[in-house]
N, C-alpha and C positions, 0 to 999 in steps of 0.2 A: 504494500500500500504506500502510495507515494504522501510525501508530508506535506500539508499545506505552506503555501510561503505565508513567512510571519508578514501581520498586519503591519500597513507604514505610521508610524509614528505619525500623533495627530498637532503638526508644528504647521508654522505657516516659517518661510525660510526668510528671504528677504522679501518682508511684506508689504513694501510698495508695490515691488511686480508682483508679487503673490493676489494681492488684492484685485490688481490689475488684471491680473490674468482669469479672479476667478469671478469680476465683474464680467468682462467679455464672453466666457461659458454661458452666464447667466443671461446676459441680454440675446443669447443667439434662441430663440425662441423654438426652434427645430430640435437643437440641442437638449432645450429642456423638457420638453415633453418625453423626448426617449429617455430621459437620465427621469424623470418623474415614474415614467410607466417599471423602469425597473426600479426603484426606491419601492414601491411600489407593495412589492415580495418581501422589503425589509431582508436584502442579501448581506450575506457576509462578504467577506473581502476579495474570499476566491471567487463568488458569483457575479460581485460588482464588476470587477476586472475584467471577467471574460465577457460577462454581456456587454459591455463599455467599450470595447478594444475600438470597433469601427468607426469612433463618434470622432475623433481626434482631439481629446483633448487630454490634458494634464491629470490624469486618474488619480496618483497618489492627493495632489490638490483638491480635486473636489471628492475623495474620499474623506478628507480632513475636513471639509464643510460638512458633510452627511454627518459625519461622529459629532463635531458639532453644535448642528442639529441636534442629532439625538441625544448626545447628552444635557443640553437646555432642556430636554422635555420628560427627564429621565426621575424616576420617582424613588426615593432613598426609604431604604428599610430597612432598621435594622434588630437583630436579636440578639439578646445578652441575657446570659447565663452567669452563675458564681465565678466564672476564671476572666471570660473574656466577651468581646461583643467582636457579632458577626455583621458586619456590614455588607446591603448588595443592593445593587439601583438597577430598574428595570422600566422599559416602556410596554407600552402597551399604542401595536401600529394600527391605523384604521382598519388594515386586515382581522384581526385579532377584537376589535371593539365591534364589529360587525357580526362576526362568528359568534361573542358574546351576547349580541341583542338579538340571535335569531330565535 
């Protein structure tokens, strides 16, 4: 079984052009609708990647938007016991709140 490649670290590098770069993604309105439709699925890194490859843009980049994203919307919970407390933050994607209200 081959090993996933690790996720890219969620930095913005030099973030003038980072920004730059990942305002023009955004305004390409083609662009966004295929990066929407696959967000979508709520993929992981290795699904983003490969459904993304044809779009031509900066993936590690707006993989670092997507995270994010998700972690703005991310809901902290946590459980403590007598030794130590476990912390875990979790969303819940429109996929998943749809399933729940059928």
């Amino acid at each position: 079984m081959k090993r996933p490649e690790p996720t890219p670290k969620k930095t913005f590098g030099n973030q003038t052009s980072d920004f730059n770069e990942l305002i023009q993604i955004l305004k390409n309105k083609d662009t966004i609708e295929k990066l929407s439709e696959i967000e979508r699925e709520y993929p992981y890194w290795e699904k983003f990647r490969i459904k993304s490859k044809g779009l031509n843009i900066n993936t590690e980049l707006y993989w670092s938007y997507i995270k994010t994203q998700r972690d703005r919307t991310a809901q902290n919970f946590s459980l403590i016991d007598s030794n130590s407390l476990f912390a875990f933050k979790f969303n819940t994607p429109p996929k998943i709140l749809k399933l729940l209200h059928e």
